[in-house]
N, C-alpha and C positions, 0 to 999 in steps of 0.2 A: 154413899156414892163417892165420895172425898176419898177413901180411903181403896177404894178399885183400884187406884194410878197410882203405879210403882215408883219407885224414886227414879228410875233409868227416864221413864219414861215424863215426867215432872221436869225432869235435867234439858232433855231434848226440847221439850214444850217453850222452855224456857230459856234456850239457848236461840229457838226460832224466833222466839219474840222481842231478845236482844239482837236480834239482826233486822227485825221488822224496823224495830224503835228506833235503831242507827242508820236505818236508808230513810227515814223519814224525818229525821234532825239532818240529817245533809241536805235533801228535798228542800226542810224550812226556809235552811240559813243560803239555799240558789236561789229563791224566791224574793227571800227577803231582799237580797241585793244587787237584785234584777236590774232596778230601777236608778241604783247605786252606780253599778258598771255601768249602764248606759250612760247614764249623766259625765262620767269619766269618762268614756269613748268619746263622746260627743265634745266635752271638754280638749281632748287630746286633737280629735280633729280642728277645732278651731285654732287651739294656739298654730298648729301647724299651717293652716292658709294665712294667720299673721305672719308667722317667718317670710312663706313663699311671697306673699303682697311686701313686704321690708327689704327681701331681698331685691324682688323687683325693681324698686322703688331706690335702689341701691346705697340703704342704708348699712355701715359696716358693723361688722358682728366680732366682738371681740370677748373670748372666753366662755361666760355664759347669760352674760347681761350684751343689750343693744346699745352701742356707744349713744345717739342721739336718740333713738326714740322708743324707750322701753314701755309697751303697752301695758305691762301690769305696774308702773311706776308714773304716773301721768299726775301727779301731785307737786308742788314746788311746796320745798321745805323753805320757810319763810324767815326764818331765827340765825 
C-alpha cells in the first residue's frame, strides 16, 4: 500500500503538512502570549494614567524621568 504514492504525490502530501505544522506553531506561540500582551497593554495603560494624574498634579517632566516624583523610583538611596 506504501508503495501506491507516487513521489509527486508524497511531495504534495507533505508540503500540505508543512503548511498545516507552520499555521499551527504560529497559533501556539499567539496563545501562548495572549496573556503576555495583555499583562503589557494593561501595563502600558497604567503608566499612562500616572503621567496624566503627575501631570495634573503639576509635577514637571523633564526628559524621560520625573523631576520630583518618579513612580517607578520611590526608594531613597541611603549610602
Amino acid at each position: 500500500m506504501e508503495s501506491e504514492i507516487t513521489l509527486e504525490d508524497m511531495a504534495k502530501q507533505i508540503k500540505e503538512l508543512d503548511s498545516q505544522l507552520a499555521d499551527m506553531k504560529k497559533e501556539y506561540r499567539e496563545r501562548k502570549l495572549l496573556g503576555l500582551r495583555s499583562a503589557m497593554d494593561a501595563r502600558k495603560s497604567a503608566e499612562e494614567a500616572v503621567r496624566e494624574e503627575l501631570k495634573a498634579l503639576g509635577v514637571a517632566h523633564r526628559g524621560y524621568a520625573w523631576s520630583s516624583a518618579d513612580p517607578f523610583n520611590l526608594y531613597t538611596k541611603w549610602y
